[in-house]
C-alpha positions in Angstrom: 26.5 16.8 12.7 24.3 13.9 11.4 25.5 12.1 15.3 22.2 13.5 17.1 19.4 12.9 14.7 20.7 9.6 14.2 20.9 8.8 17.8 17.4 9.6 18.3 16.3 7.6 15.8 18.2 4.7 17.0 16.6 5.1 20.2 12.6 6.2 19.5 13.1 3.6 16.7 15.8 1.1 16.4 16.1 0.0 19.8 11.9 -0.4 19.8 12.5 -2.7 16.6 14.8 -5.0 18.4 13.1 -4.8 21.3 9.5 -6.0 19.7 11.1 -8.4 17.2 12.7 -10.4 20.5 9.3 -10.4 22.8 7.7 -12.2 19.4 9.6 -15.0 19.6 9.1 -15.5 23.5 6.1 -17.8 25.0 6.7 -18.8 28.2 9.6 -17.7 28.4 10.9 -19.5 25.8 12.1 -19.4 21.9 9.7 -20.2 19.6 7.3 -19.5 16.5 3.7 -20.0 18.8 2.8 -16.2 18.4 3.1 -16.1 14.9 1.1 -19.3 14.4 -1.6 -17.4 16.8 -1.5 -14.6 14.1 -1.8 -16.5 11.2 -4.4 -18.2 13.2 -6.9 -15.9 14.8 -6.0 -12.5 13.0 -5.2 -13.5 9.1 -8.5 -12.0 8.2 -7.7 -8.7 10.3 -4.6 -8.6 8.6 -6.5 -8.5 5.3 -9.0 -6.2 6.8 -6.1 -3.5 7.4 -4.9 -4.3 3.8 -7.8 -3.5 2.6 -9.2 -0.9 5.0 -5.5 0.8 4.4 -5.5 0.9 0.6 -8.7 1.9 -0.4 -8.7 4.9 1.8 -4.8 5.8 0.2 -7.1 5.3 -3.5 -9.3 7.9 -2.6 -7.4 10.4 -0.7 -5.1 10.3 -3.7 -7.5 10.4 -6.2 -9.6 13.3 -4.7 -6.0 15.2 -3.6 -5.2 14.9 -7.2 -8.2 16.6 -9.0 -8.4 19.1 -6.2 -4.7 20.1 -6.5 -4.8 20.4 -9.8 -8.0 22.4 -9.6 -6.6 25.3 -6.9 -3.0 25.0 -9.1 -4.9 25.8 -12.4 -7.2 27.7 -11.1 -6.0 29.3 -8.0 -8.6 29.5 -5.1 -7.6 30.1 -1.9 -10.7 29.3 0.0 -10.8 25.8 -1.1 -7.1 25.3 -0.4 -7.6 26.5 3.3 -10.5 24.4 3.9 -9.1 21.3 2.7 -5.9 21.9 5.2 -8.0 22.5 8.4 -8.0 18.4 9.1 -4.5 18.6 9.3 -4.7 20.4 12.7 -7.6 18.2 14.1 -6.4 15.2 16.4 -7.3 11.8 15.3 -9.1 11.6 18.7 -11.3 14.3 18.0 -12.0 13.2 14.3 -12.9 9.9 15.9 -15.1 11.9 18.1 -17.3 14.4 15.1 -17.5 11.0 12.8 -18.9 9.2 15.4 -21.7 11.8 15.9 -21.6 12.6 12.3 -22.1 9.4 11.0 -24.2 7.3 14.2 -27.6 5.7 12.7 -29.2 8.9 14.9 -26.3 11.1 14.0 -26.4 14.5 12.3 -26.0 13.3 9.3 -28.9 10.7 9.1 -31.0 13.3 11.3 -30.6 16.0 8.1 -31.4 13.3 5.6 -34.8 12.6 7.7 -36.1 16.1 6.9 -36.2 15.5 3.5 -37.2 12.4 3.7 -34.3 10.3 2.1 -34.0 8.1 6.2 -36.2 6.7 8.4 -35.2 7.6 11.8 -36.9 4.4 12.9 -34.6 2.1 11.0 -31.8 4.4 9.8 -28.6 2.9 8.6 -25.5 3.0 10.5 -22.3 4.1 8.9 -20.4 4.9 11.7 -19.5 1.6 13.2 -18.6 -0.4 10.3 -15.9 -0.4 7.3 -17.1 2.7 5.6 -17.1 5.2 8.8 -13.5 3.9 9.3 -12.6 4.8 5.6 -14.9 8.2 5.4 -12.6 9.5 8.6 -9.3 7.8 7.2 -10.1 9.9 4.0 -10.8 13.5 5.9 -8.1 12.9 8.5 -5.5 12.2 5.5 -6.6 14.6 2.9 -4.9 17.4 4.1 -1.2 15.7 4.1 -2.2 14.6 0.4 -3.0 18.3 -0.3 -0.5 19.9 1.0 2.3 17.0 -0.8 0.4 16.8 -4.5 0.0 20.5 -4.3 3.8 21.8 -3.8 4.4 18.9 -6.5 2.2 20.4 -8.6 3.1 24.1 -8.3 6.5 22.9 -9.0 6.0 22.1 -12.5 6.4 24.8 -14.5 3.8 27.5 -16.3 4.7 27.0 -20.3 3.7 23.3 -19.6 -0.2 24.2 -19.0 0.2 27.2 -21.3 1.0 25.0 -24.1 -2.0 22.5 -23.0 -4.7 25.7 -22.8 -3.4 26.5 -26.1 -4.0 23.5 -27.9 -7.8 23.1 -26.0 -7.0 21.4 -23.4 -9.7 21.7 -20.5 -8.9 21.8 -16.7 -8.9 18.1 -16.3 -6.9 17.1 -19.4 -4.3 19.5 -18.1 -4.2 17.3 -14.8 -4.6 14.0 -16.6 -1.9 14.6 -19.2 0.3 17.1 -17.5 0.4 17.6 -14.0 0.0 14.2 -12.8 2.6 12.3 -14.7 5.2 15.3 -14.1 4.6 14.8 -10.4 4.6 11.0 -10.4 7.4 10.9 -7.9 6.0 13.1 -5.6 2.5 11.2 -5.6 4.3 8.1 -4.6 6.4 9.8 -1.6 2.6 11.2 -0.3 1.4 7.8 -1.1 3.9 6.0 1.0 3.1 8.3 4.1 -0.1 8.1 3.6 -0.5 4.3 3.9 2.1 3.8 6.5 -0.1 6.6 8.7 -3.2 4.8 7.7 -1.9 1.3 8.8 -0.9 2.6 11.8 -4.3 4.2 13.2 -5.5 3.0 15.9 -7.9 5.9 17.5 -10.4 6.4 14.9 -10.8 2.7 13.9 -11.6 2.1 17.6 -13.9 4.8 17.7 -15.4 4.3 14.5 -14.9 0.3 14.0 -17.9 -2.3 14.8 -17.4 -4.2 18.4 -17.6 -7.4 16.5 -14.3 -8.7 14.2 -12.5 -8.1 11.7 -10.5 -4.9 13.7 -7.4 -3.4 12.2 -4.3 -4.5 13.7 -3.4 -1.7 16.1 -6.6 -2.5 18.1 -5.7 -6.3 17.8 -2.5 -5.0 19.8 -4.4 -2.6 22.2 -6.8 -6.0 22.9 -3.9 -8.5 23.2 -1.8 -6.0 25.6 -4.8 -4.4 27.9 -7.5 -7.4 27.9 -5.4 -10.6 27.8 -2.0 -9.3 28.6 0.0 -11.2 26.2 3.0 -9.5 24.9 4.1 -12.1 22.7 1.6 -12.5 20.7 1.0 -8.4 20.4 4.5 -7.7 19.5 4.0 -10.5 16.6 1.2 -8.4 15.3 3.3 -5.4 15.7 6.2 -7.2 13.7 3.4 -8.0 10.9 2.5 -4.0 10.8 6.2 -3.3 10.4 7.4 -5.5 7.7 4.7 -4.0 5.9 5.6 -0.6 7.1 9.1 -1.6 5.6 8.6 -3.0 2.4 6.2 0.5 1.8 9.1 2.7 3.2 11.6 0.4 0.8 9.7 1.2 -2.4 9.7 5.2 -1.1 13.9 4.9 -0.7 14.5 3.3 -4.2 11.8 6.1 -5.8 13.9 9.1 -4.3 17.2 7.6 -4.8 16.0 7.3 -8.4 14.9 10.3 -9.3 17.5 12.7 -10.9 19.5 15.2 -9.2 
């Protein structure tokens, strides 16, 4: 029975894996460390870019998933969890698309803040292509998945935990400080670690969104390398960067859910 699912992963994944690993050791047809030198050499500061890029966004999606969570779980309003699902059905493409108009220096979102006087239209600032449009989009693309994780985490911990809390005064956050959130721990890493591996991966909004001028995340480095200068090598070294960290994330997720108690 487990034959099939294991097959395709072999082949959609595995077989990709070798297949990338050996094209980053070719140049010129030969064995040899040259692409990964070119890495460390041209695109260290991307990498760190990614990093960065990458980890704040997983900060706040977590941080805001949490506090929301705990506020429809205590609370219970439906509304808010429906709105905060919708970006869960919105292709990245089309996120890149409405933060790009949303956040352009003559965008909607400077154009409403010249009304009332807070931007000049004549020299307005321009969020969209740099580090913080890229981080605003990762956020709302994310939050959803982070919603919809932390929340069935939280709804799993049981009701005479917060009744005790609300009985000894405790207010709405101090029941998600001191209750919900360290019962859930587990979970929050599991969301976390799909979280960043999807955020390293993106490549549609940050090319949208991202600055023509360097430091790029890495899956535009490889859409570059492939499309504009058609070197293989060096992209499939890039893409063997992505997946060790990729690996060492999905590592830490293995040894947290073959910890927890059965």
């Amino acid at each position: 029975m487990a034959a099939p699912p294991l097959a395709i992963v072999v082949w959609l994944f595995f077989v990709p894996f070798l297949s990338s690993a050996h094209l980053s050791f070719l140049r010129d047809g030969q064995w040899s460390l040259q692409n990964y030198a070119l890495v460390w050499r041209l695109y260290k500061i991307d990498v760190l870019y990614t990093l960065g890029i990458s980890l704040l966004s997983l900060a706040l999606v977590i941080g805001i998933a949490a506090l929301v969570c705990g506020y429809i779980r205590i609370v219970g309003h439906r509304a808010v969890e429906f709105l905060f699902k919708v970006p869960l059905f919105v292709p990245f493409v089309v996120v890149g698309h409405g933060m790009r108009v949303l956040l352009a220096p003559r965008g909607t979102l400077n154009s409403a803040l010249a009304q009332v006087g807070v931007v000049d239209l004549s020299d307005p600032p321009s969020i969209a292509f740099s580090w913080i449009g890229i981080v605003i989009s990762l956020v709302w693309k994310n939050l959803a998945l982070a919603v919809l994780l932390v929340l069935g985490a939280y709804r799993a911990v049981d009701e005479p935990f917060l009744e005790a809390a609300r009985n000894m005064g405790a207010s709405t956050f101090r029941q998600i400080r001191d209750i919900l959130l360290p019962m859930s721990a587990p979970s929050l890493v599991v969301a976390s670690a799909f979280m960043f591996t999807s955020m390293l991966a993106s490549f549609s909004i940050p090319l949208m969104i991202g600055g023509g001028e360097p430091p790029h995340m890495l899956m535009v480095d490889v859409y570059y390398r492939i499309n504009y200068q058609d070197d293989l090598g060096t992209a499939n070294a890039l893409g063997m960067v992505s997946y060790l960290f990729a690996m060492g994330v999905a590592g830490y997720y293995l040894r947290t859910i073959t910890a927890r108690p059965l």
